[in-house]
PDB file with one MODEL, atoms N, CA, C and O in Angstrom:
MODEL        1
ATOM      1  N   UNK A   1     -20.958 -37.765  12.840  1.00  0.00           N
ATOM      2  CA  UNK A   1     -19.657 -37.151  13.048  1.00  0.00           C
ATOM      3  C   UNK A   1     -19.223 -36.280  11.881  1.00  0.00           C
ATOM      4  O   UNK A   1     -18.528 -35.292  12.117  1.00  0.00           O
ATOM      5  N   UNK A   2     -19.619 -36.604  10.525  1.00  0.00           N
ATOM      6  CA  UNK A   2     -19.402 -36.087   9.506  1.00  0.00           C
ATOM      7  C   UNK A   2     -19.747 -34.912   9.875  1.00  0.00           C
ATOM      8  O   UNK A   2     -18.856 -34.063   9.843  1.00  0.00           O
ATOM      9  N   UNK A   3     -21.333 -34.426  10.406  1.00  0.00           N
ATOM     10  CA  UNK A   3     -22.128 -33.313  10.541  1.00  0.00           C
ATOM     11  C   UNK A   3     -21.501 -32.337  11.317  1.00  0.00           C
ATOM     12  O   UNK A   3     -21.384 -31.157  10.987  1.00  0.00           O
ATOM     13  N   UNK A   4     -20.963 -33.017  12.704  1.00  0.00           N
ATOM     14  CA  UNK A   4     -20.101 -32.052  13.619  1.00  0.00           C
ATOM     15  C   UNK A   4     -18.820 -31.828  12.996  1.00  0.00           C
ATOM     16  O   UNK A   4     -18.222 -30.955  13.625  1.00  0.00           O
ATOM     17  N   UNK A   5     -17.946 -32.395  11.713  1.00  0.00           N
ATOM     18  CA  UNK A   5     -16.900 -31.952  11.436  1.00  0.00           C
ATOM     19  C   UNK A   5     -17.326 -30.926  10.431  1.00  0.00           C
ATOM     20  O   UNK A   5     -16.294 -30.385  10.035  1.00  0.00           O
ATOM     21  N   UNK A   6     -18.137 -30.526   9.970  1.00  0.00           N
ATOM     22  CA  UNK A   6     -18.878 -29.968   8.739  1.00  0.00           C
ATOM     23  C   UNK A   6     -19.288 -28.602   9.369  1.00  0.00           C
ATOM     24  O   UNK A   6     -19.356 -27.530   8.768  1.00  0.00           O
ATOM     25  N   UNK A   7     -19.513 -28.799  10.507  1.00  0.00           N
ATOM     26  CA  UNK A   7     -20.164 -27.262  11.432  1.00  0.00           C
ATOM     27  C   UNK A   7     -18.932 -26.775  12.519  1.00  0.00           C
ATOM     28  O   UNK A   7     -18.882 -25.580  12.808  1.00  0.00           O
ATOM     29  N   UNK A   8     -17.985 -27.683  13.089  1.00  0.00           N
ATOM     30  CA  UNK A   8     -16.888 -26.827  13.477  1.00  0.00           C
ATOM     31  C   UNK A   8     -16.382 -26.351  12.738  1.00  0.00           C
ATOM     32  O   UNK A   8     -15.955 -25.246  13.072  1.00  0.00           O
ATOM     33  N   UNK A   9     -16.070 -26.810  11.260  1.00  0.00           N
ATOM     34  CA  UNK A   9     -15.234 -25.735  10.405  1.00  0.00           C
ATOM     35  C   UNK A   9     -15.825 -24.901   9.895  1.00  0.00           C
ATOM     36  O   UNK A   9     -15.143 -23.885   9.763  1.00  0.00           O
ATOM     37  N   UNK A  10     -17.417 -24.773   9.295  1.00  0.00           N
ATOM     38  CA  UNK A  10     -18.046 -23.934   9.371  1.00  0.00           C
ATOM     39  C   UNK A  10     -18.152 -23.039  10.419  1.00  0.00           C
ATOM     40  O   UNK A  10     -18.658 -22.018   9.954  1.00  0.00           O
ATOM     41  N   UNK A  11     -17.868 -22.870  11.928  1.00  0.00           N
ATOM     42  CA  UNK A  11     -17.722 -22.426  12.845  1.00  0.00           C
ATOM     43  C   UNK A  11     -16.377 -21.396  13.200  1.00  0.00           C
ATOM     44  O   UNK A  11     -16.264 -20.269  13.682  1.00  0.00           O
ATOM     45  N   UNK A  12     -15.434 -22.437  12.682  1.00  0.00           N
ATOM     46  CA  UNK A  12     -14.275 -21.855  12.810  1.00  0.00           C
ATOM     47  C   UNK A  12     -13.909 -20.821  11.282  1.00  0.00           C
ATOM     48  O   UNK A  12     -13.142 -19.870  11.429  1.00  0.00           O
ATOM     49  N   UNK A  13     -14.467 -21.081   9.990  1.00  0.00           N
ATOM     50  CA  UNK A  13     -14.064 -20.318   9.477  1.00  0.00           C
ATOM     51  C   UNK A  13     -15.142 -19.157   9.781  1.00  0.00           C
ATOM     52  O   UNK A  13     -14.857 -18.550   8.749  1.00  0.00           O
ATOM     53  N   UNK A  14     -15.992 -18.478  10.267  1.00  0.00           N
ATOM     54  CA  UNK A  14     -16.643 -17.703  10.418  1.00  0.00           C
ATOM     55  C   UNK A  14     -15.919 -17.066  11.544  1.00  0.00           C
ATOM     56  O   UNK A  14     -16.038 -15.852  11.376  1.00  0.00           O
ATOM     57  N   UNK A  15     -15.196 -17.316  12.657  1.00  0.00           N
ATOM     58  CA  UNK A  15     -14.554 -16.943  13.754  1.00  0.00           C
ATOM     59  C   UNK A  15     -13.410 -16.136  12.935  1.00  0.00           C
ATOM     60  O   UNK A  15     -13.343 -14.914  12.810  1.00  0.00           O
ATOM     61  N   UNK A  16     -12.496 -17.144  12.387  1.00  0.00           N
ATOM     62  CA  UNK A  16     -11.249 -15.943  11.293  1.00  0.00           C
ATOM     63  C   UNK A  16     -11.938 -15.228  10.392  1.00  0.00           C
ATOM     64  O   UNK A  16     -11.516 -14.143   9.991  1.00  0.00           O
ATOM     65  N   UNK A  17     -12.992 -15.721  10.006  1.00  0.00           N
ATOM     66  CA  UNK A  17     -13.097 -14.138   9.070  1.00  0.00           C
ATOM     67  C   UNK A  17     -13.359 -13.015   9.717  1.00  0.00           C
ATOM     68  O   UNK A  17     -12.925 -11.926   9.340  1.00  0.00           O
ATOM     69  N   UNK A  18     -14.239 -13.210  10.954  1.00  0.00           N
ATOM     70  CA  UNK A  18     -14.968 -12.237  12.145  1.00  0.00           C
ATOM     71  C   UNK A  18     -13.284 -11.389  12.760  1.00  0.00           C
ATOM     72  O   UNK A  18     -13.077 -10.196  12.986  1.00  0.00           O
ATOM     73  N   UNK A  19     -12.470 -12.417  12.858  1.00  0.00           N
ATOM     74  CA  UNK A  19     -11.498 -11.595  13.727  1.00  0.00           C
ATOM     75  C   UNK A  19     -10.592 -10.965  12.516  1.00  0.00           C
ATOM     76  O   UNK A  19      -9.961  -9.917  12.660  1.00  0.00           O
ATOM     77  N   UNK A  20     -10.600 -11.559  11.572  1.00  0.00           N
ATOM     78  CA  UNK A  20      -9.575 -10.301  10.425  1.00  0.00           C
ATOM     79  C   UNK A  20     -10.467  -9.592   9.699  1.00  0.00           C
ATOM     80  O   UNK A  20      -9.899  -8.904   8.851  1.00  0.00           O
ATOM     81  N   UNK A  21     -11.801  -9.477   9.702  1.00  0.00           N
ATOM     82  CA  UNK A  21     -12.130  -8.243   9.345  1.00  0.00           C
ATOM     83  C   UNK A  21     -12.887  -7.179  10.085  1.00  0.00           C
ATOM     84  O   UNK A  21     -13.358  -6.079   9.794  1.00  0.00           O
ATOM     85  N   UNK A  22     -12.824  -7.911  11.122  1.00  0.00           N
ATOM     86  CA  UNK A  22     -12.963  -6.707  12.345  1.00  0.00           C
ATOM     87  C   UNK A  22     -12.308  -6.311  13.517  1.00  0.00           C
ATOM     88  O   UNK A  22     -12.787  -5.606  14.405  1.00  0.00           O
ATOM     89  N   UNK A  23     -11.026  -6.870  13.468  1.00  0.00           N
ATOM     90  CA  UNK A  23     -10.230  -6.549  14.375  1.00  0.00           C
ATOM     91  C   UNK A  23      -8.540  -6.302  13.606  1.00  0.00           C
ATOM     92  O   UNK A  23      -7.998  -5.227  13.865  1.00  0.00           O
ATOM     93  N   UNK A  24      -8.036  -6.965  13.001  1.00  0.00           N
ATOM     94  CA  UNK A  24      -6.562  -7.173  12.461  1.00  0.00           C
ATOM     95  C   UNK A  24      -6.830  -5.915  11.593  1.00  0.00           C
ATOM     96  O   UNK A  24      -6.332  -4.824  11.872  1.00  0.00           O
ATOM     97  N   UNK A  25      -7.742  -6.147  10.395  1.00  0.00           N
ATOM     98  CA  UNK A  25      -7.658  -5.146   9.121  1.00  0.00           C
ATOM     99  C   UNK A  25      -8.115  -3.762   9.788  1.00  0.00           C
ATOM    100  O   UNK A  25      -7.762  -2.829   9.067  1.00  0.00           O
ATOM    101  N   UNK A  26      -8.649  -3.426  10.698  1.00  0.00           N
ATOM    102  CA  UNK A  26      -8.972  -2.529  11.339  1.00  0.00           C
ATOM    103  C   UNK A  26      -7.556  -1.507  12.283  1.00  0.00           C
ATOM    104  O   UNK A  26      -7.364  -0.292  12.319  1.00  0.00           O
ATOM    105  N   UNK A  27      -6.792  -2.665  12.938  1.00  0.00           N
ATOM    106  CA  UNK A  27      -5.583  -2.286  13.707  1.00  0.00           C
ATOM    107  C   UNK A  27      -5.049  -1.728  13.079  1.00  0.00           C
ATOM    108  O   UNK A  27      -4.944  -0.525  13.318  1.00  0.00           O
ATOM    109  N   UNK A  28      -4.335  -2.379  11.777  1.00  0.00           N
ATOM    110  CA  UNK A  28      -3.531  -2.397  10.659  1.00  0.00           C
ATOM    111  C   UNK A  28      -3.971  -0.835   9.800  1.00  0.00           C
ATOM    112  O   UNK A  28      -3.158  -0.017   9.369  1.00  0.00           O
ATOM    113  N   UNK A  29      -5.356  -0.750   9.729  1.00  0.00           N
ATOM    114  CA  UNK A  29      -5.527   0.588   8.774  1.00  0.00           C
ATOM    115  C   UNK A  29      -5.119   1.806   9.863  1.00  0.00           C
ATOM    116  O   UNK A  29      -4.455   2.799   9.564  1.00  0.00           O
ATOM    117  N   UNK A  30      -5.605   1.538  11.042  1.00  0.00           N
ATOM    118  CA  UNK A  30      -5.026   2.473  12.461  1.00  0.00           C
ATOM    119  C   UNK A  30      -3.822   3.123  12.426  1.00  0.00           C
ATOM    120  O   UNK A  30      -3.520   4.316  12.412  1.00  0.00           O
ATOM    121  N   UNK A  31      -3.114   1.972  12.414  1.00  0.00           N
ATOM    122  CA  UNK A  31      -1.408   1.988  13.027  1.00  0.00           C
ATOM    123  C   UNK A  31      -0.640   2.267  11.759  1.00  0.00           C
ATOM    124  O   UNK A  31       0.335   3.016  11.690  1.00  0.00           O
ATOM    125  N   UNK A  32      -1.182   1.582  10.749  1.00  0.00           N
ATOM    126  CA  UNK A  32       0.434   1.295   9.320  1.00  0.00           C
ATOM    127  C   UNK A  32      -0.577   1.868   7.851  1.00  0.00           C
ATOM    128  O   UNK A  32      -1.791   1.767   7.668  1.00  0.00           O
ATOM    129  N   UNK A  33       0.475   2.463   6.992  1.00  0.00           N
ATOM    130  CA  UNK A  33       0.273   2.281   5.382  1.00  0.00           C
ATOM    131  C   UNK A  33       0.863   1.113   4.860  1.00  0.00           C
ATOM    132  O   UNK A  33       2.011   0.814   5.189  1.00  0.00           O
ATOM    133  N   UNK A  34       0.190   0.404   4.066  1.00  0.00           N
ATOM    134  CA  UNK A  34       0.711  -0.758   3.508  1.00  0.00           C
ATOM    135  C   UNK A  34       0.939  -0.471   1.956  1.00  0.00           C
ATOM    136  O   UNK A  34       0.163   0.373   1.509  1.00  0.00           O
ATOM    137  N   UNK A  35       1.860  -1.012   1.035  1.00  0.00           N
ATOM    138  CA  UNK A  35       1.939  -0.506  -0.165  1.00  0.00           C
ATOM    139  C   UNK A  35       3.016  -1.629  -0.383  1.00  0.00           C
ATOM    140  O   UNK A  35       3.609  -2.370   0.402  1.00  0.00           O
ATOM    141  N   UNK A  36       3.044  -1.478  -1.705  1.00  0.00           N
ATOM    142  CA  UNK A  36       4.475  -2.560  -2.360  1.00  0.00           C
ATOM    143  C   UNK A  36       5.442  -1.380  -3.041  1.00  0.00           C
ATOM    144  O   UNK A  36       5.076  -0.265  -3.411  1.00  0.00           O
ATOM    145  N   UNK A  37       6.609  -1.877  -3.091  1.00  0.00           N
ATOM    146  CA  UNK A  37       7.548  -1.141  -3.169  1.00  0.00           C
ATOM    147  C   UNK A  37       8.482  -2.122  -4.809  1.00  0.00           C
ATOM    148  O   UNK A  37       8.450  -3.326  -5.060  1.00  0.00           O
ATOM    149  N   UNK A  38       8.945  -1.385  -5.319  1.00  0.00           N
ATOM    150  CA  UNK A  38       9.370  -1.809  -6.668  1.00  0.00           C
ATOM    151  C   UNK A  38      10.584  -2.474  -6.221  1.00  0.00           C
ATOM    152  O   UNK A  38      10.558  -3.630  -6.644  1.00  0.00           O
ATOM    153  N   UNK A  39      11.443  -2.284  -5.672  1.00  0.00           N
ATOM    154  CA  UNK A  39      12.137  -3.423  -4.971  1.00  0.00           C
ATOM    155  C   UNK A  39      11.931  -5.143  -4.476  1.00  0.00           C
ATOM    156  O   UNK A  39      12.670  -6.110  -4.660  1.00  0.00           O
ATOM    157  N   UNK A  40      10.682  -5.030  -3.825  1.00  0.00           N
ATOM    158  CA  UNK A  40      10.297  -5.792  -3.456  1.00  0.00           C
ATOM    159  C   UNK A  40       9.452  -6.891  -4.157  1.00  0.00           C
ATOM    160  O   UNK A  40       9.174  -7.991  -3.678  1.00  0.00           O
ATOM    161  N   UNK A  41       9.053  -6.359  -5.496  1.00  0.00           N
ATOM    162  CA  UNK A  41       8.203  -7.091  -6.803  1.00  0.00           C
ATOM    163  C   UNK A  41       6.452  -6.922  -6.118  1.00  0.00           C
ATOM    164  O   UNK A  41       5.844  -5.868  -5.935  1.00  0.00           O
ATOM    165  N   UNK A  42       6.056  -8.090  -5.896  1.00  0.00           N
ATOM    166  CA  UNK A  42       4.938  -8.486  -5.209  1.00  0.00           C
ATOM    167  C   UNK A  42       4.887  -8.086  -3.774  1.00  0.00           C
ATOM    168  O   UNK A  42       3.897  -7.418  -3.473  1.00  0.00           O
ATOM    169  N   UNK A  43       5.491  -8.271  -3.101  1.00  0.00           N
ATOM    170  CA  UNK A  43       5.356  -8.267  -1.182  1.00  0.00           C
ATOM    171  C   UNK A  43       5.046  -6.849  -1.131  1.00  0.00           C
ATOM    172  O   UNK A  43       5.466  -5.910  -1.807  1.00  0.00           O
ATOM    173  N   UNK A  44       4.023  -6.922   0.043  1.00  0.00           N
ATOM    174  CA  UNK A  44       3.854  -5.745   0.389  1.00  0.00           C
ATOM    175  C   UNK A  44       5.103  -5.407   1.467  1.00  0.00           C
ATOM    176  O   UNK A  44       6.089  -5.971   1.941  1.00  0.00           O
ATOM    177  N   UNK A  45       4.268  -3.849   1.555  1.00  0.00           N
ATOM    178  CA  UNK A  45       5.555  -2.965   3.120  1.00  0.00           C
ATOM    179  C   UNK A  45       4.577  -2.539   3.998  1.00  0.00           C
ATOM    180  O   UNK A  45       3.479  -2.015   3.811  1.00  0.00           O
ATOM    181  N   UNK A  46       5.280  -2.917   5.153  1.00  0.00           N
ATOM    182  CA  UNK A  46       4.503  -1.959   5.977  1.00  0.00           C
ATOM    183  C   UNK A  46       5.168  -0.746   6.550  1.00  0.00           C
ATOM    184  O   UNK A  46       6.359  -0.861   6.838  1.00  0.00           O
ATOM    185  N   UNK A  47       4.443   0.649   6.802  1.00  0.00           N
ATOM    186  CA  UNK A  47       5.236   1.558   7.226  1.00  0.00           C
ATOM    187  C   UNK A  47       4.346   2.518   8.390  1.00  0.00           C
ATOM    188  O   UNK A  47       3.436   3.292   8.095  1.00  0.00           O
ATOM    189  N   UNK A  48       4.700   2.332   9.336  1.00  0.00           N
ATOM    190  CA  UNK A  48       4.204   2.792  10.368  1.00  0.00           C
ATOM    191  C   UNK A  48       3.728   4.540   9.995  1.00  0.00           C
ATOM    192  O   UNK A  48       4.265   5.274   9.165  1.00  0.00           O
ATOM    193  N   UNK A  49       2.572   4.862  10.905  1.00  0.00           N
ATOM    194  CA  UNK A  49       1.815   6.068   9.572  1.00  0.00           C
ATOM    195  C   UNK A  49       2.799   7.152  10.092  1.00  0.00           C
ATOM    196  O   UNK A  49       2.952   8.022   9.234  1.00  0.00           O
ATOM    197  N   UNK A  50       3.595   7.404  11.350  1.00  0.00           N
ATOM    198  CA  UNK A  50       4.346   8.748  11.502  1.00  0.00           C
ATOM    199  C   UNK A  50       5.894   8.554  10.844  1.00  0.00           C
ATOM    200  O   UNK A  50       6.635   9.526  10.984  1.00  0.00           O
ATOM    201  N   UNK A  51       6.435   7.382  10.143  1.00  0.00           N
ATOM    202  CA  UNK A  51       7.394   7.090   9.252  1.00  0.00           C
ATOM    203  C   UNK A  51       6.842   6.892   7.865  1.00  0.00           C
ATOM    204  O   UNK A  51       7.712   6.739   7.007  1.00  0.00           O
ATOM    205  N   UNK A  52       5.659   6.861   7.473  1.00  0.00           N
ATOM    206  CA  UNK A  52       5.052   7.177   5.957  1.00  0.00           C
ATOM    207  C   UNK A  52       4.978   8.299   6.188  1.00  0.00           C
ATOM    208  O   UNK A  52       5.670   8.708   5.255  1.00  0.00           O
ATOM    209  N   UNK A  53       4.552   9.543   6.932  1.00  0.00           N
ATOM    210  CA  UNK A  53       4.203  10.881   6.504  1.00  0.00           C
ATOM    211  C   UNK A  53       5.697  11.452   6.633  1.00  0.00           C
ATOM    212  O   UNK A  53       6.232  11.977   5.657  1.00  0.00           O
ATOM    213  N   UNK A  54       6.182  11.367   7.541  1.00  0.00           N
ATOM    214  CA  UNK A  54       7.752  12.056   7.386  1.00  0.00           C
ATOM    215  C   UNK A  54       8.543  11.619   6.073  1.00  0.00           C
ATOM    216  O   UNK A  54       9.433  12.347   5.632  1.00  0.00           O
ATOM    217  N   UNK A  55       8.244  10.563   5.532  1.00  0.00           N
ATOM    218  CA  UNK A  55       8.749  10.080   4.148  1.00  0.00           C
ATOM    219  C   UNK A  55       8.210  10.852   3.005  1.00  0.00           C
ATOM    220  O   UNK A  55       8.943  11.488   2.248  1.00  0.00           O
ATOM    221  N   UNK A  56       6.944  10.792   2.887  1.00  0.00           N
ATOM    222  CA  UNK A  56       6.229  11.412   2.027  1.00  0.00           C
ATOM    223  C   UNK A  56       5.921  12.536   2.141  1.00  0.00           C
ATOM    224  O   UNK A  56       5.055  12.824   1.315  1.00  0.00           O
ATOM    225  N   UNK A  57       6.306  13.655   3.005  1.00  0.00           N
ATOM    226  CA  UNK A  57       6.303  14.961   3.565  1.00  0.00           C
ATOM    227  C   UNK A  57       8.102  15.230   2.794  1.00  0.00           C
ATOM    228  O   UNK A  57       8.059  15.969   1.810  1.00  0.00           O
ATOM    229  N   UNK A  58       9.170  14.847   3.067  1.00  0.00           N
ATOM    230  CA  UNK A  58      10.665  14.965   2.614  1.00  0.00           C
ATOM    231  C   UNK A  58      10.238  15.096   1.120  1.00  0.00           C
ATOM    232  O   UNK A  58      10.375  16.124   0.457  1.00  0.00           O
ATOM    233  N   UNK A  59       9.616  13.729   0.601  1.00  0.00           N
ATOM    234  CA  UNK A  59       9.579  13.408  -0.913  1.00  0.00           C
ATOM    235  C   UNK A  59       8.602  14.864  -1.680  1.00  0.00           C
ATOM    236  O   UNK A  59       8.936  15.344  -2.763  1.00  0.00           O
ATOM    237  N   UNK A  60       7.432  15.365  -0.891  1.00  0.00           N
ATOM    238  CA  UNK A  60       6.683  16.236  -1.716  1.00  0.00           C
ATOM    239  C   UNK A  60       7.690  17.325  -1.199  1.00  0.00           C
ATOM    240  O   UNK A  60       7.529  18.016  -2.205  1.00  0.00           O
ATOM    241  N   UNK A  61       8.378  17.879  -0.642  1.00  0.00           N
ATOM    242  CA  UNK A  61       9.243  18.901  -0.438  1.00  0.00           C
ATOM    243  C   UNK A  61      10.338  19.051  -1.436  1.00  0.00           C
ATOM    244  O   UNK A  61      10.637  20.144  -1.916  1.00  0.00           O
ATOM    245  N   UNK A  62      10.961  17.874  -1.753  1.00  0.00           N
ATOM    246  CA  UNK A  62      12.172  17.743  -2.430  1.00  0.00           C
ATOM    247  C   UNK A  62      11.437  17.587  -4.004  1.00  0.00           C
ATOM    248  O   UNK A  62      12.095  16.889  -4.776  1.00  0.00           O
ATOM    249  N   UNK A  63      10.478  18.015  -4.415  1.00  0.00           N
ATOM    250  CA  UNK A  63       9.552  17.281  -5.549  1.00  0.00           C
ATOM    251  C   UNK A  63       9.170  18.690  -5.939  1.00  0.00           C
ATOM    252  O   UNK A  63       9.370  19.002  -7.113  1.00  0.00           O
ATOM    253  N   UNK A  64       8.515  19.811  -4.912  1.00  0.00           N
ATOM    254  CA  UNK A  64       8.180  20.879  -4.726  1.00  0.00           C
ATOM    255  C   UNK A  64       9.528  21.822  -5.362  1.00  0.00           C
ATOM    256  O   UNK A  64       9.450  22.703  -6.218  1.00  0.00           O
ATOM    257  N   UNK A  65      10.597  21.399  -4.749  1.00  0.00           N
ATOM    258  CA  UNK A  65      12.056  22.415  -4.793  1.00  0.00           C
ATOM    259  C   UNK A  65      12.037  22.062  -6.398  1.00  0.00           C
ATOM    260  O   UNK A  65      11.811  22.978  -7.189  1.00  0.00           O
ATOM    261  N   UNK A  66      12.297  20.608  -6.914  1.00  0.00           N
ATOM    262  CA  UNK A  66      12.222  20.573  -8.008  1.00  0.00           C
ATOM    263  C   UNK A  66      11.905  21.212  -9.071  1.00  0.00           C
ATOM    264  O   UNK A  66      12.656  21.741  -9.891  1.00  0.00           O
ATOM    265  N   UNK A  67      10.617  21.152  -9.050  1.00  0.00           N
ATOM    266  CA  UNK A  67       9.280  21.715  -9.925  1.00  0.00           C
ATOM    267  C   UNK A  67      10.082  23.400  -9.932  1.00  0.00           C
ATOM    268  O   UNK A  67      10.750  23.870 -10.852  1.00  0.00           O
ATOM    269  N   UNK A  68       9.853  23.849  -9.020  1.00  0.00           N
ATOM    270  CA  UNK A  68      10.102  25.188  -8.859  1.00  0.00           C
ATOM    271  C   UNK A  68      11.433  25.843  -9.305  1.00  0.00           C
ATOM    272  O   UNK A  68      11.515  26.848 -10.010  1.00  0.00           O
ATOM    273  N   UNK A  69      12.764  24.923  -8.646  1.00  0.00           N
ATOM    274  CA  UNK A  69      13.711  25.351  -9.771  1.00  0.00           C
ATOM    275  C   UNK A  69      13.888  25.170 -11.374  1.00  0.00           C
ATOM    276  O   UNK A  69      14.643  25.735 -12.165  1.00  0.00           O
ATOM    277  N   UNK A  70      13.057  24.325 -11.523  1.00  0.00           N
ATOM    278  CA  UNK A  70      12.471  24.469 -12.965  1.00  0.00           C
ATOM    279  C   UNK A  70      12.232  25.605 -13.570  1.00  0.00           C
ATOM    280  O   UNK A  70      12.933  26.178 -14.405  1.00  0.00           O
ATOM    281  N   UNK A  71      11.027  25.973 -13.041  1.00  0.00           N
ATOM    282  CA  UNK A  71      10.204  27.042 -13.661  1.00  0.00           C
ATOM    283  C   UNK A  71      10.793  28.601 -13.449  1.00  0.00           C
ATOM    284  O   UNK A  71      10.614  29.551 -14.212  1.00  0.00           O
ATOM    285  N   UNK A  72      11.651  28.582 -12.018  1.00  0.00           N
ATOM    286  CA  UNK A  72      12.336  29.807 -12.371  1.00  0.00           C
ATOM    287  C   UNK A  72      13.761  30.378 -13.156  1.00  0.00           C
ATOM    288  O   UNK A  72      14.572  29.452 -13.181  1.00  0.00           O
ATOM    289  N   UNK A  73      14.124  31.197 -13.584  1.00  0.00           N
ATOM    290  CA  UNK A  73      14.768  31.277 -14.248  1.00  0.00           C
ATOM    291  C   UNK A  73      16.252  31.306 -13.464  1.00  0.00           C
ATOM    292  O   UNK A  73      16.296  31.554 -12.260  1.00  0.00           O
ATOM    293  N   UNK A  74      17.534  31.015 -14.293  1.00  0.00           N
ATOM    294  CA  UNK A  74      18.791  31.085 -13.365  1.00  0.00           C
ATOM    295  C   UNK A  74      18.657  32.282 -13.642  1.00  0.00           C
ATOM    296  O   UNK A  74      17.802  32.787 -14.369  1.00  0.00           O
ATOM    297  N   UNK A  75      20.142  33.169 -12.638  1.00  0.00           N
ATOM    298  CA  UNK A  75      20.503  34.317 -12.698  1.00  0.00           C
ATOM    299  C   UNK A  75      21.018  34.938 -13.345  1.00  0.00           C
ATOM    300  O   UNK A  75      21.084  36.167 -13.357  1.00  0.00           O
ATOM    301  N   UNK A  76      21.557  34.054 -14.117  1.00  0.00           N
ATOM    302  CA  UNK A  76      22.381  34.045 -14.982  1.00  0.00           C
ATOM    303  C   UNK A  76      21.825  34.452 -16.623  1.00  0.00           C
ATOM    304  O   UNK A  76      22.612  34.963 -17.420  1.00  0.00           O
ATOM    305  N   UNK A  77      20.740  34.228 -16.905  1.00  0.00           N
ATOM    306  CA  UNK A  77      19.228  34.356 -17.585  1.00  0.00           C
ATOM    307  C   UNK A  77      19.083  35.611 -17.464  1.00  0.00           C
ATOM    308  O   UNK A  77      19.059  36.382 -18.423  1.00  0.00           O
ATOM    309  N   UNK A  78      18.968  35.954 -16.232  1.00  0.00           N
ATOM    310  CA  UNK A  78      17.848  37.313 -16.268  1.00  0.00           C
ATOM    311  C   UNK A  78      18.982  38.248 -16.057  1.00  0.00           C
ATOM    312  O   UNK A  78      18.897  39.476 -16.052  1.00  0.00           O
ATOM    313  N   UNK A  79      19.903  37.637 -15.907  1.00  0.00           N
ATOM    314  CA  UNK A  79      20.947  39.393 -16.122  1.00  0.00           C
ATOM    315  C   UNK A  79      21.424  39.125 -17.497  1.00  0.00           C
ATOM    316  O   UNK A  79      22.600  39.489 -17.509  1.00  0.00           O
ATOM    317  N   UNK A  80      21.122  38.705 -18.567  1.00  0.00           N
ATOM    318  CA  UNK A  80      21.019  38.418 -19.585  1.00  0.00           C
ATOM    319  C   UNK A  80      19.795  38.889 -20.136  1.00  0.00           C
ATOM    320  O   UNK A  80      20.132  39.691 -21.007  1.00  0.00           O
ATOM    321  N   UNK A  81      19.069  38.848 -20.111  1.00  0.00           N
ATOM    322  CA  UNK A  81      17.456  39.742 -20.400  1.00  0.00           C
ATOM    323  C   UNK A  81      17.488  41.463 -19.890  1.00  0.00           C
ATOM    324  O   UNK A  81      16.829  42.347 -20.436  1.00  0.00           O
ATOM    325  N   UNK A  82      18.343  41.639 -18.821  1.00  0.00           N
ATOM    326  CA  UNK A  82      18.430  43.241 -18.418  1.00  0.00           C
ATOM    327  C   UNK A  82      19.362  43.657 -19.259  1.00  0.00           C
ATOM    328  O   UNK A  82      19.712  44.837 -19.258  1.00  0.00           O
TER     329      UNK A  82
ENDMDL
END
């Protein structure tokens, strides 16, 4: 009996590893970005991938405007230089 309790769980842990790494971690890379968020410390997030790219599409836009009003000069500048 020892032997059959020794090979169903050997059995069964080969079944969960079979189904989360070929079916769950698979769905999951499909459907969601996962990431941790500084709020949250440790826990991850999940964010569905057409609400991560509209997030991160806003953020490199507003990041982009940034950068760029940086580097150009006010108007105020260059009618000061003429």
């Amino acid at each position: 009996r020892v032997v059959e309790g020794r090979l169903t769980d050997d059995l069964l842990g080969r079944l969960v590893y079979f189904v989360h790494a070929h079916i769950v971690v698979p769905l999951l890379r499909a459907h969601f970005y996962v990431t941790d968020a500084e709020p949250t410390g440790t826990r991850l997030v999940y964010f569905r991938k057409n609400v991560w790219h509209l997030l991160r599409s806003r953020a490199d836009c507003g990041y982009l405007h940034f950068c760029l009003k940086k580097k150009t000069p006010s108007s105020s500048e260059a009618e000061v230089a003429e």
